[in-house]
LUMVO-517607 format. One record per residue (C-alpha): y, x, z. Coordinates in pm, 1 decimal. Example, Ala and Ser with C-alpha at 12.3 -4.5 7.8 and 13.67 -1.06 7.14 Angstrom:
// LUMVO-517607
       yy       xx       zz
   -450.0   1230.0    780.0
   -106.0   1367.0    714.0
//
This chain:
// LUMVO-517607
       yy       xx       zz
   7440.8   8534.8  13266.0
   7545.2   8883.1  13446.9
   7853.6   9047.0  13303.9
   7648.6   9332.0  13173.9
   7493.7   9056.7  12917.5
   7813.2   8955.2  12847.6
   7996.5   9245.4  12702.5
   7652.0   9340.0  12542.6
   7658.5   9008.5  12378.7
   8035.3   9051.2  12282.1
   7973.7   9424.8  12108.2
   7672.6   9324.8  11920.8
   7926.6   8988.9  11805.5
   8175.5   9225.8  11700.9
   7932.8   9452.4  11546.6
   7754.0   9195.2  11339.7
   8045.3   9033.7  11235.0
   8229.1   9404.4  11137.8
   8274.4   9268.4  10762.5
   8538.7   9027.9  10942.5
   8630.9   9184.3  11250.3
   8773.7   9516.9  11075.3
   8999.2   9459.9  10842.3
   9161.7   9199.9  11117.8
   9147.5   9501.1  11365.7
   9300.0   9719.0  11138.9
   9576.9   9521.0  11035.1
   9661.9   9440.1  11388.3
   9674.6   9800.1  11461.5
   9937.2   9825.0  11208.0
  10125.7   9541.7  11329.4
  10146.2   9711.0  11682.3
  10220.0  10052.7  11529.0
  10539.2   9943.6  11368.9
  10599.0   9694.5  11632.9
  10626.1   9982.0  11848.8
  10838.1  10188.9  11610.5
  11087.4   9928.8  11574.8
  11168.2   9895.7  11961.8
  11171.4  10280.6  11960.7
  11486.8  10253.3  11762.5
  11601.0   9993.5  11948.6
  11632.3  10219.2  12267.6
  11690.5  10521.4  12100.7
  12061.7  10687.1  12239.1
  12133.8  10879.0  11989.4
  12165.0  10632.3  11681.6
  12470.7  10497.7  11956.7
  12638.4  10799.4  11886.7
  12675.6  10814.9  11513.0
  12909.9  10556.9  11243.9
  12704.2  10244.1  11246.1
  12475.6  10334.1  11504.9
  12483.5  10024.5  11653.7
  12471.8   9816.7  11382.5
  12102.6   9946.9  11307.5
  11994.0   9888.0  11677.2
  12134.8   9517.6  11660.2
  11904.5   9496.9  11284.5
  11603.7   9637.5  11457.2
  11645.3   9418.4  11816.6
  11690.5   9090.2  11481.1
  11364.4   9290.1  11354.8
  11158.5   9316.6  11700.7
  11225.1   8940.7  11733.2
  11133.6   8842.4  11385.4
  10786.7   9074.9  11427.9
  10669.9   8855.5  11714.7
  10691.8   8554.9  11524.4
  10526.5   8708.6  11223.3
  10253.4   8851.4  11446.2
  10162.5   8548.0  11672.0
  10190.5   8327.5  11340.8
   9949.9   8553.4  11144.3
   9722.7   8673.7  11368.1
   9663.5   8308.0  11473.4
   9618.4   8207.0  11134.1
   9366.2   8486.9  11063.7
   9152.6   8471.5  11380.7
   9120.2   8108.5  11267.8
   8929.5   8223.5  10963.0
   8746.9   8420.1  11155.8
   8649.9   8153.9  11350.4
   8526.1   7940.6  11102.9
   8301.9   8144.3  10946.1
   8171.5   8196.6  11325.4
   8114.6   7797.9  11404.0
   7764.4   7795.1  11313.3
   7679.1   8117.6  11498.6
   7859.4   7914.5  11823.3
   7699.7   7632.4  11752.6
   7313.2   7790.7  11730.2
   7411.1   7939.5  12078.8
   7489.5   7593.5  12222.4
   7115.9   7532.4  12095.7
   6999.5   7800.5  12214.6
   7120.4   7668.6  12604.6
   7465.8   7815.0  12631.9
   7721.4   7560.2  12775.2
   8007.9   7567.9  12628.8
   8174.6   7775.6  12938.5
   7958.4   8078.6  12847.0
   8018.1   8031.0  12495.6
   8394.6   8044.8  12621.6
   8390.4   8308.2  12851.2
   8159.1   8534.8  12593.8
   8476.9   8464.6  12343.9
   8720.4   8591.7  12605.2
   8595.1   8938.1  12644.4
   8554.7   8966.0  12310.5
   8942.0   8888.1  12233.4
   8988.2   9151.6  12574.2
   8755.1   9343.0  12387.2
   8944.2   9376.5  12040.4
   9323.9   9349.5  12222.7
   9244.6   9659.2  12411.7
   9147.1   9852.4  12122.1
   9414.9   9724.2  11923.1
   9728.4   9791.6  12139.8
   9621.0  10139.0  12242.4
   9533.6  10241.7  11937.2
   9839.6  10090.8  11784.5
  10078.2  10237.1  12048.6
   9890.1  10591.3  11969.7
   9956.7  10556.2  11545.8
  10306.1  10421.4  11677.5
  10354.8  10747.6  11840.9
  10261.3  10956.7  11522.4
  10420.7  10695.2  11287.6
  10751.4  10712.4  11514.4
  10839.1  11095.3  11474.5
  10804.8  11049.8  11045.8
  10979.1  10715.0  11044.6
  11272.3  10934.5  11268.7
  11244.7  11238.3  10993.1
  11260.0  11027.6  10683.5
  11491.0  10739.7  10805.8
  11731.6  11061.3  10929.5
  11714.7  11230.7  10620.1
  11819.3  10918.6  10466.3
  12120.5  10837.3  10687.6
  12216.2  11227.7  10624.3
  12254.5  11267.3  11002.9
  12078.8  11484.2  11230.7
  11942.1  11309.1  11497.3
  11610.3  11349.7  11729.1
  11454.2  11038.2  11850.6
  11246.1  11075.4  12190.4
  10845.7  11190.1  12174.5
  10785.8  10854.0  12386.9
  11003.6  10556.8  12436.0
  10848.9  10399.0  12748.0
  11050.9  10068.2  12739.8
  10932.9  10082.2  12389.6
  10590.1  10108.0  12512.7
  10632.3   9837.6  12800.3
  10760.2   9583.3  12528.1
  10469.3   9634.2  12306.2
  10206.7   9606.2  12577.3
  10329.5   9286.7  12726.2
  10456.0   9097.3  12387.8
  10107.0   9168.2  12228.0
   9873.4   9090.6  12569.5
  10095.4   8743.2  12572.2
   9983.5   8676.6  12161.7
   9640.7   8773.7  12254.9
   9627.5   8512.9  12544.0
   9767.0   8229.0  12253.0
   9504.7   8321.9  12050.0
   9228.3   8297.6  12286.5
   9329.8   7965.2  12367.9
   9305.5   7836.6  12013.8
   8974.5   7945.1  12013.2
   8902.7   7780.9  12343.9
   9081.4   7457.7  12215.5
   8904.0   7457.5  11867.3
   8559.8   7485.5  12098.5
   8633.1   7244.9  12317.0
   8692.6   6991.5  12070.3
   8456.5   7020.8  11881.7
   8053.3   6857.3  11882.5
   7794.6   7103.2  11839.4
   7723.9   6956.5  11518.7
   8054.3   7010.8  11410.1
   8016.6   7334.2  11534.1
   7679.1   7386.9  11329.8
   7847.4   7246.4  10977.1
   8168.9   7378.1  11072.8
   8172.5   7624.0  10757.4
   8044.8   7307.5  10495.5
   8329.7   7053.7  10614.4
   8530.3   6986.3  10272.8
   8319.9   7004.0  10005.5
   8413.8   6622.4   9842.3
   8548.7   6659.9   9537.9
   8944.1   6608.6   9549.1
   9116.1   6277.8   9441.5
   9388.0   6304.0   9195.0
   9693.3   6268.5   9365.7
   9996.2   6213.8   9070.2
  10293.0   6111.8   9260.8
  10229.5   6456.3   9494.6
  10210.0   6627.8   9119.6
  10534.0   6451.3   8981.5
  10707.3   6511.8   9367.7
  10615.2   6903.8   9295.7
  10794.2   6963.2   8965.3
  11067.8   6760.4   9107.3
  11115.9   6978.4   9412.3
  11066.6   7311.9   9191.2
  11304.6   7210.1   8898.9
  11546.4   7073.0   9217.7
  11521.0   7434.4   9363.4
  11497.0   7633.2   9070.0
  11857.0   7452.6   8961.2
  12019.2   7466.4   9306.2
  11995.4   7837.0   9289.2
  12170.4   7873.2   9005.0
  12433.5   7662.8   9116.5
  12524.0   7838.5   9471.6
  12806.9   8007.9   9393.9
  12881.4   8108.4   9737.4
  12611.4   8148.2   9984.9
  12851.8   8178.6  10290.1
  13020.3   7816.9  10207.7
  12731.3   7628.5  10030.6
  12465.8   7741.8  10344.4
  12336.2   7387.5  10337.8
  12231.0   7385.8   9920.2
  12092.6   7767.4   9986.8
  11860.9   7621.5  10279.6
  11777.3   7272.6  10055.8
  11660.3   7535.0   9715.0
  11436.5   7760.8   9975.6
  11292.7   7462.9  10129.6
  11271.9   7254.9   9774.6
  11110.1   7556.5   9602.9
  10839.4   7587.7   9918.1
  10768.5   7268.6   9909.7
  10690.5   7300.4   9538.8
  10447.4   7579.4   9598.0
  10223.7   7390.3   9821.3
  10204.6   7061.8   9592.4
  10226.5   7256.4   9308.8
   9855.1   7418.4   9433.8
   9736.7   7080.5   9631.8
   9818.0   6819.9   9346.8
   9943.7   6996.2   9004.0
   9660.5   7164.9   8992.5
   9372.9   6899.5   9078.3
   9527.5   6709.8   8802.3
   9541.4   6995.3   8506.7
   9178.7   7079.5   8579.9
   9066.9   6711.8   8591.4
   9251.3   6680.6   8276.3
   9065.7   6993.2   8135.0
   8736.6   6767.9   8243.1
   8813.0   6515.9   8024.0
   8847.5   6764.0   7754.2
   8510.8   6718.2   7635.1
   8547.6   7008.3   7385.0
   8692.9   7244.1   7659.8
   8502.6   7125.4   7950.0
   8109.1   7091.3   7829.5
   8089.8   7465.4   7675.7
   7885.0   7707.9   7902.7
   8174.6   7923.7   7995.3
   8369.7   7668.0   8112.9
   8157.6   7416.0   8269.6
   8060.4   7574.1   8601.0
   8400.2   7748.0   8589.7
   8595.3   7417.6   8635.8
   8333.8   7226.2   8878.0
   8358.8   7525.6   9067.7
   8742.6   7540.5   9058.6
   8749.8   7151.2   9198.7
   8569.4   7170.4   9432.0
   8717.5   7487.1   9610.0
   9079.0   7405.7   9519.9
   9106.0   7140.7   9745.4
   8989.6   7402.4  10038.8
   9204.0   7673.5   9931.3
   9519.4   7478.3   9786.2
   9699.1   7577.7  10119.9
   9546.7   7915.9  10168.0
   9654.7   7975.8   9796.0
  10010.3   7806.5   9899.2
  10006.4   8047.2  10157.6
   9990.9   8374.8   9976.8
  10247.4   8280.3   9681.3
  10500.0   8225.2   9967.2
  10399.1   8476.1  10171.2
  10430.6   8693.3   9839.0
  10795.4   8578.0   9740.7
  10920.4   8651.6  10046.1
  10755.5   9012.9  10037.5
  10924.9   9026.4   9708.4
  11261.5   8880.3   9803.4
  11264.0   9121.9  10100.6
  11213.2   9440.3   9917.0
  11455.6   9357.3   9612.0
  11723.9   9315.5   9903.6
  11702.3   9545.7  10074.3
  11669.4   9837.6   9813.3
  11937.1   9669.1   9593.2
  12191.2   9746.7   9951.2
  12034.4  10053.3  10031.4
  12086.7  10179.8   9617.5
  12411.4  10030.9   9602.1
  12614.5  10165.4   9911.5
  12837.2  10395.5   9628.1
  12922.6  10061.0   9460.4
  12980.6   9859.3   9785.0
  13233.6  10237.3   9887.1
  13424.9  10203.4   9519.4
  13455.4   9844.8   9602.2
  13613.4   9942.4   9935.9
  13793.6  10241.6   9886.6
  14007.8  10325.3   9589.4
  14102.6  10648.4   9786.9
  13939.1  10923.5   9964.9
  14189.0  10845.1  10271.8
  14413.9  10572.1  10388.6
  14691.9  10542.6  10666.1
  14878.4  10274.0  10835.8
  15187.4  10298.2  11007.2
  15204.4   9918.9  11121.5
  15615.9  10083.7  11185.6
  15732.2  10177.4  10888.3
  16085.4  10247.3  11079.0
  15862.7  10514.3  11271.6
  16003.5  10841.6  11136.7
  15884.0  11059.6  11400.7
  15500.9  10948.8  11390.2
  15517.9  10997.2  10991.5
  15609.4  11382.4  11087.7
  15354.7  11406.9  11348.2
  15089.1  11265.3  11084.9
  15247.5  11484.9  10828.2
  15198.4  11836.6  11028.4
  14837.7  11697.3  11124.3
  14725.9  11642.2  10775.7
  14923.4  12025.3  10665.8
  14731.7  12166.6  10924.4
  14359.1  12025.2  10915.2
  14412.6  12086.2  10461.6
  14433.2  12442.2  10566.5
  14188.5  12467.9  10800.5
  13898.1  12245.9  10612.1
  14037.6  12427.7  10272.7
  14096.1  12105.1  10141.4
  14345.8  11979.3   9905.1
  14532.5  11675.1   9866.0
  14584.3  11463.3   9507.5
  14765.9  11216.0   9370.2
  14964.3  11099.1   9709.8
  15143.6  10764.7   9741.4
  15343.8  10667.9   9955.6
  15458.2  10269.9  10012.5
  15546.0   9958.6  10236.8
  15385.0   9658.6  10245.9
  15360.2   9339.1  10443.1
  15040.7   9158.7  10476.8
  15054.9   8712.0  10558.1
  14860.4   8450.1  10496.5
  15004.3   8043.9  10354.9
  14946.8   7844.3  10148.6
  15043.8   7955.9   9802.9
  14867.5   7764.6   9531.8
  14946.0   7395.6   9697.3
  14602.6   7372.2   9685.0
  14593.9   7299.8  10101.2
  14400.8   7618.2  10122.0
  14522.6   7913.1  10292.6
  14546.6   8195.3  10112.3
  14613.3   8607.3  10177.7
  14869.1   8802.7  10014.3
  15049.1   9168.6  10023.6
  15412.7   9204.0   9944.8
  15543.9   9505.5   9811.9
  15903.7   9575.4   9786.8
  16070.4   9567.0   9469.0
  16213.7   9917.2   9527.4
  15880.2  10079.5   9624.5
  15764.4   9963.0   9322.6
  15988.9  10060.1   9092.4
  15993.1  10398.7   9198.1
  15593.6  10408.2   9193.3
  15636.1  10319.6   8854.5
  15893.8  10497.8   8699.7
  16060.2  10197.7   8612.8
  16378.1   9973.6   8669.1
  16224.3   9626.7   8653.4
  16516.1   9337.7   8823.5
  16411.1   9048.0   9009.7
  16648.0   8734.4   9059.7
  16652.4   8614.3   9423.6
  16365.1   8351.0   9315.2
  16130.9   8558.4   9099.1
  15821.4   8756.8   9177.8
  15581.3   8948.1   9007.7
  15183.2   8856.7   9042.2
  14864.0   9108.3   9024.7
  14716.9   8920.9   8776.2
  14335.8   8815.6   8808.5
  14191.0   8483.1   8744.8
  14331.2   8279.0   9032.6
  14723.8   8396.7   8883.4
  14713.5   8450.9   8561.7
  14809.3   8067.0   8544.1
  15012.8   8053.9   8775.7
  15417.1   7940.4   8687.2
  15540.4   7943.8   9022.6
  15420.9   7994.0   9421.7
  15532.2   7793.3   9690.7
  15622.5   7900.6  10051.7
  15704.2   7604.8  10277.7
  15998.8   7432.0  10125.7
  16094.8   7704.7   9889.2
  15978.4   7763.0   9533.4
  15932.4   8089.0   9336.4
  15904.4   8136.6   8992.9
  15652.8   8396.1   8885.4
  15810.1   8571.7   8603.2
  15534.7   8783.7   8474.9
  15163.5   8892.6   8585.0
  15069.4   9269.8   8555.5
  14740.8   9417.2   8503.9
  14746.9   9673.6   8817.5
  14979.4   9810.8   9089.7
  14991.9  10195.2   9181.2
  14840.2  10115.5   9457.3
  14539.3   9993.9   9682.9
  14435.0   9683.4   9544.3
  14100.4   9697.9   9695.2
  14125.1   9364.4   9863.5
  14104.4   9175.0   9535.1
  13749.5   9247.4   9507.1
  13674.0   9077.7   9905.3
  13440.9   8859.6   9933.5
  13571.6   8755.6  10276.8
  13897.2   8598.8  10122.6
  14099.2   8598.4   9800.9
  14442.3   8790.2   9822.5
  14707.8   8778.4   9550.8
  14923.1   9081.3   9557.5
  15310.9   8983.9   9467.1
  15626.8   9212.7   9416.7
  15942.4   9068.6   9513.8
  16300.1   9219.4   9616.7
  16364.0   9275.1   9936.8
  16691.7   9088.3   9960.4
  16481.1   8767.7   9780.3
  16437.6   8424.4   9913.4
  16001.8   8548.4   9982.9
  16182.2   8832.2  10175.0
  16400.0   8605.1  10378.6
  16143.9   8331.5  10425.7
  15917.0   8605.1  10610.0
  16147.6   8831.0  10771.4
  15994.0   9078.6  10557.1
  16267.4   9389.9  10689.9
  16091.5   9360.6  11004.8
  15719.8   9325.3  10942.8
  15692.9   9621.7  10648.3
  15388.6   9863.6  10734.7
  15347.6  10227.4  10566.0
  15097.2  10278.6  10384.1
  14987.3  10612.0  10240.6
  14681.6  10692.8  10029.8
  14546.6  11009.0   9838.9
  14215.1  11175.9   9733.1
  14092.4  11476.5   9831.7
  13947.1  11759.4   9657.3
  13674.4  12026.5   9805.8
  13332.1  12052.2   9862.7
  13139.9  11737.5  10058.0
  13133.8  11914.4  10368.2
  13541.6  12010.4  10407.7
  13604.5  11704.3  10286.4
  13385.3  11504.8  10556.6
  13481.9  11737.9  10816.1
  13906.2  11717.4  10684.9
  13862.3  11335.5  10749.1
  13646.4  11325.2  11103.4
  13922.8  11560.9  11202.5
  14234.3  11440.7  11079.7
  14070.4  10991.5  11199.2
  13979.4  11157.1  11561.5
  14347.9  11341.9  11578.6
  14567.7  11068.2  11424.7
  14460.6  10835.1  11771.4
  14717.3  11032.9  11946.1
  15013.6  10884.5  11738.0
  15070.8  10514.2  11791.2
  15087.7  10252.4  11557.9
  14838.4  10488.5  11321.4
  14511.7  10378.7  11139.7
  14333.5  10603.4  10945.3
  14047.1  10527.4  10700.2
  13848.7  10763.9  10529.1
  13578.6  10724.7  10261.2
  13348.0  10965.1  10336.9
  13322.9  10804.2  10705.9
  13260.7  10487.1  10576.4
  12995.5  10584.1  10361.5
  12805.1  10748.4  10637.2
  12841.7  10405.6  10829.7
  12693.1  10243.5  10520.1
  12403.4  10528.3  10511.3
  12292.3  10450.6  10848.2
  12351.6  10081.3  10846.7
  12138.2  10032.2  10497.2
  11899.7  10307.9  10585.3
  11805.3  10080.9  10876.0
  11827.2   9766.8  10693.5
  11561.1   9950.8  10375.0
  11325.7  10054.2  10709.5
  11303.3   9677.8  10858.7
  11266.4   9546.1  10500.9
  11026.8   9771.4  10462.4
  10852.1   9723.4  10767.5
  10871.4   9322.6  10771.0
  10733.0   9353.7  10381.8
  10430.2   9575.4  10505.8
  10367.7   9320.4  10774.6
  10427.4   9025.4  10527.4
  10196.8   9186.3  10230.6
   9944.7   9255.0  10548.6
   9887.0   8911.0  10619.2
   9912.1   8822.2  10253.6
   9610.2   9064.0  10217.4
   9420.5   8935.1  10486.4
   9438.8   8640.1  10395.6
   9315.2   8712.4  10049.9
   9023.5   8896.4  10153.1
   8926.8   8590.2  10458.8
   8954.8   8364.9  10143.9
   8708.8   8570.2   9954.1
   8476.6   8649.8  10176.2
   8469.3   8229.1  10293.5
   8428.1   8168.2   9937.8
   8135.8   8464.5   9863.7
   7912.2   8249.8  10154.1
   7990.9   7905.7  10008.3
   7980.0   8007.5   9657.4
   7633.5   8186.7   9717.5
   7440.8   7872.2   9696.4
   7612.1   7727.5   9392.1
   7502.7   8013.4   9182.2
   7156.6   8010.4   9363.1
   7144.3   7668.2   9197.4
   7259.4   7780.0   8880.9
   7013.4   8038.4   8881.4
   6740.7   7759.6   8885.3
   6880.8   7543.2   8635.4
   6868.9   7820.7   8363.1
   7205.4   8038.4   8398.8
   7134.6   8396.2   8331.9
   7277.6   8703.5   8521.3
   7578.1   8796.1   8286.5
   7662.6   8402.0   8246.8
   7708.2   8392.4   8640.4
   7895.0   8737.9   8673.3
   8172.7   8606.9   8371.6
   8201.8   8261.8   8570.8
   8301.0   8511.6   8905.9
   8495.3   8742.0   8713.4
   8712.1   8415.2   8599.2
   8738.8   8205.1   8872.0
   8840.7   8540.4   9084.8
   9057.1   8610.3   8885.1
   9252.0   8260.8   8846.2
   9184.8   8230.9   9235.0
   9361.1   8604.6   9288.4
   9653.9   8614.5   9050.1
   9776.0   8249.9   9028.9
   9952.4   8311.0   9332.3
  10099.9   8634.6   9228.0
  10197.6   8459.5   8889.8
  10383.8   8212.2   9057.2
  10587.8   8442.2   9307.4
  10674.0   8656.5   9080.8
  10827.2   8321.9   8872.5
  11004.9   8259.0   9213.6
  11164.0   8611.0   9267.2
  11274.4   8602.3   8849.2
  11475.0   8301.9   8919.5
  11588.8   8363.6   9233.2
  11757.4   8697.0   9124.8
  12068.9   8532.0   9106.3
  12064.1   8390.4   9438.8
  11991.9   8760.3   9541.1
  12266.3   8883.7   9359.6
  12511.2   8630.2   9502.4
  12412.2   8693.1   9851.2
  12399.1   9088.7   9892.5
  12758.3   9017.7   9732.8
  12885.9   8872.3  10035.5
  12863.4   9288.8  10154.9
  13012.0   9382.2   9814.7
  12728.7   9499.5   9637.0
  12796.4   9354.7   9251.0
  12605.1   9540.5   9066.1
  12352.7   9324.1   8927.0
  12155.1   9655.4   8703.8
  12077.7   9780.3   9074.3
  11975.6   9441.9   9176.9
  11732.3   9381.8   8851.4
  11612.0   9745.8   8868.3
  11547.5   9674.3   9249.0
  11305.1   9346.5   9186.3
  11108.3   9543.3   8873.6
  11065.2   9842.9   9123.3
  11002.3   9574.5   9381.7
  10770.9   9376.7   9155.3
  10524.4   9728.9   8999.8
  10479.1   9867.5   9350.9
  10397.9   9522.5   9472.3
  10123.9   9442.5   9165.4
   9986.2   9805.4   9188.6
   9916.2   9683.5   9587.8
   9809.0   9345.7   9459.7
   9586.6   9485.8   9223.5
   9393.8   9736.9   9430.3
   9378.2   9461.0   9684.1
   9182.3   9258.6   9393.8
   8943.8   9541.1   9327.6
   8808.4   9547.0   9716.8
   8822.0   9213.7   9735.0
   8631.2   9112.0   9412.9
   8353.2   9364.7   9514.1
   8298.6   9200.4   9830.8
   8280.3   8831.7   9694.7
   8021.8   8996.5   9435.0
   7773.6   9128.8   9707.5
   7779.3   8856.7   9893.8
   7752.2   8606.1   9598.7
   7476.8   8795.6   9403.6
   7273.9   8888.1   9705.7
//
């Protein structure tokens, strides 16, 4: 054969087979768009200039990484149902005197074919799709920032990461040909039909696994420290999915068999043979989807629940608009150099100050509790607080007060080394930053003690105090931003001085969520791609196998409307069982979600809810219309 014959032969292929070569096309042309988009960010300069910047580059470079896996994983899964459907066709040409070389070598341009046209197409839509994603994921950081017309190393990475998955796939196909007869080839799309065998201990092992994982994450309490029981639910309640679809099922609808009363009326008859014999091909496919589904759905609720809750992750933060540290509290003369700084940037932002304190403090870490853990705590001086306060509280040498929370509140006495301190009363809040109680990190207890105590004398505490000073600020968003760029940029000239604003580290959370909400978008458009794919392979594999059932039930006496009602209900159980069953997955594992995004000190659990319903509607609106294409497409090709 000539090459001219050849990439004839490979376009009228691709032609014929358009019903299964577009939407595969398609979808990889999305894949490569935001491929493309993400590595745009990566090497875009100017996020490296702004609060967080970098962060976002290091989510997207996690992101780039993640899409190549997701990409070579689904588009080799795909292509694979392509290629079934496409045995017999390969096998007819081995009749028909093709060796299997030229059968090989006619598959190769074909892949060269339909990688060309997907990368530069996907590279172009990644070019258009770029410049919005840089508009809308700008607008949403609140910064103004232009990201480059073309990223060339962008473009480099795409190229070469997506030639390299088009190679892989081409040998699967090669592989899959080589090994198999040309008989096999021929029945390659009838392999599978036996009915299933009941399979009880994989049923029993499946609610086992899902109760096991379902109960495991409600018991994680802390993600961070209990990794190893957050891994063993994910991997329990996965393992459910597929047995739950390969054996639990098998066994309720042979069950329903046996049902004589259920099982021999019309409606149901053909329904449940039908469902018997195609569970057993699609368990896995079906296994697929809810998994692919829950994680589309875990993805989202995350991400929008950190992305909606940066103002409660700030409050948990920041108690005030600004905070300094003068690690000397001795260190007179930088206090009046940060003094005449603040007087003068107030005036020129028009800015005013509130509610000012002033304190010193001590930060350490022992072990308090005698529970052989190590625990943080802040000391503030008797004195400070007392004039804080307004009041004239006394301390003997051996007493302390506690912030009380649920650690304290119990708590008779503390013990430091050898020495042992009576806690003489609890209080319900300090006047002033207490912000580290609410840490996921690590607990601190917050004690007030004399300075001349035995705590005081046991840490040296005269020469380790800090000053602290905190206030809010009051003026419109923009003076107030600007008051604490200026006065955080200035106050590096003093030594020994930290400042801290609030309105700084909420930008850093805008463009560090803001990127976070993008990949999780991006990684659930990929994930809901192949999910949809998938469905619609499944479909169309089932429209060609199921045709000849119903030809036969045509024969035997089934009438038009009896036929369509059997499709209509086993598409439907077929569609939405998997979506049933993620969205059972994502309900429980809400608290799970909750418990991890709390590790960044979101804990508001109304965002996190509100997140997976929003989450959940948008994802069975897509779903849904996904159902409607789909269902039309099994109906042509089952009533033709």
């Amino acid at each position: 054969m000539n090459r001219k014959l050849y990439f004839k032969l490979a376009f009228t292929n691709i032609k014929n087979n358009r019903v299964m070569f577009l939407p595969y096309v398609i979808t990889c042309i999305v894949i490569i768009a935001l491929f493309y988009t993400i590595n745009s960010l990566v090497n875009a300069k100017s996020l490296t200039s702004i609060s967080g910047g970098n962060f976002t580059i290091d989510v997207m470079k996690f992101g780039s990484l993640m899409f190549t896996v997701l990409s070579l994983f689904f588009l080799i899964y795909t292509n694979s149902f392509i290629f079934k459907r496409r045995k017999k066709e390969f096998g007819l040409y081995h009749l028909l005197g093709l060796e299997k070389k030229h059968i090989k070598k006619l598959l190769m341009i074909e892949n060269l074919m339909i990688a060309s046209i997907s990368i530069i197409s996907g590279i172009l839509v990644g070019l258009v799709f770029n410049k919005l994603v840089g508009i809308f994921m700008f607008g949403m950081m609140k910064v103004s920032l232009v990201l480059e017309a073309i990223s060339f190393p962008a473009v480099y990475k795409t190229i070469g990461t997506f030639i390299v998955i088009f190679i892989i796939i081409h040998f699967t196909n090669l592989k899959q040909i080589h090994s198999n007869h040309v008989m096999e080839l021929i029945k390659g799309s009838q392999i599978g039909e036996k009915e299933p065998k009941v399979k009880f201990i994989w049923a029993i092992l499946g609610g086992t696994f899902l109760l096991a994982g379902y109960i495991l994450s409600f018991t994680v309490t802390d993600p961070k420290e209990e990794l190893s029981a957050l891994i063993m639910a994910i991997v329990f309640i996965i393992f459910a999915t597929y047995l739950l679809f390969i054996a639990v099922s098998i066994v309720l609808l042979k069950l329903l068999r046996k049902k004589e009363t259920i099982y021999y009326r019309k409606e149901n008859f053909t329904l449940i043979s039908t469902m018997l014999y195609r569970m057993k091909q699609n368990a896995v496919g079906l296994s697929n989807i809810t998994v692919l589904s829950t994680a589309t759905l875990i993805v989202m609720t995350t991400t929008i629940s950190l992305y909606l809750g940066i103002n409660t992750m700030l409050n948990n933060t920041f108690q005030y608009d600004v905070s300094i540290k003068n690690e000397a509290a001795s260190d007179v003369i930088g206090q009046q150099q940060l003094q005449i700084l603040m007087d003068s940037n107030k005036e020129k932002y028009g800015v005013e100050i509130k509610t000012p304190i002033s304190y010193r403090g001590g930060q350490f870490a022992a072990d308090l509790t005698g529970d052989g853990k190590e625990e943080y705590f802040f000391v503030l001086p008797l004195n400070d607080y007392n004039e804080l306060t307004k009041k004239n509280i006394q301390l003997e040498a051996n007493e302390v007060l506690l912030l009380q929370d649920e650690e304290t509140a119990t708590l008779q006495a503390i013990q430091l080394e050898n020495t042992s301190l009576k806690v003489k009363d609890t209080v319900n809040e300090l006047p002033i930053d207490t912000s580290k109680t609410n840490s996921k990190e690590a607990h601190w207890i917050y004690i007030v003690a004399p300075l001349t105590g035995e705590l005081a004398l046991q840490l040296d505490i005269e020469n380790s105090l800090t000053m602290y000073q905190v206030f809010n600020l009051q003026g419109t968003k923009e003076a107030i931003n600007e008051f604490s760029h200026a006065i955080v940029n200035e106050s590096q000239t003093i030594s020994n001085v930290d400042v801290e604003a609030k309105s700084i580290y909420k930008e850093s959370l805008l463009v560090r969520f803001s990127g976070l909400l993008f990949l999780g978008v991006f990684i659930s458009t990929v994930l809901f791609a192949e999910t949809a794919l998938m469905i619609y392979y499944k479909q169309i594999s089932e429209g060609y196998d199921d045709r000849k059932r119903f030809s036969i039930m045509k024969k035997v006496g089934m009438n038009r409307n009896e036929i369509k009602e059997t499709i209509r209900k086993q598409t439907l159980i077929m569609f939405f069982a998997p979506l049933v069953v993620a969205l059972l997955h994502l309900a429980v594992g809400i608290p799970l979600v909750i418990k991890i995004i709390g590790i960044a000190g979101m804990d508001n659990w109304i965002i996190t809810l509100g997140s997976a319903i929003f989450a959940s509607l948008i994802f069975i609106v897509i779903y849904g219309a996904v159902f409607i294409f789909t269902e039309k497409s099994y109906k042509k090709i089952v009533e033709r």
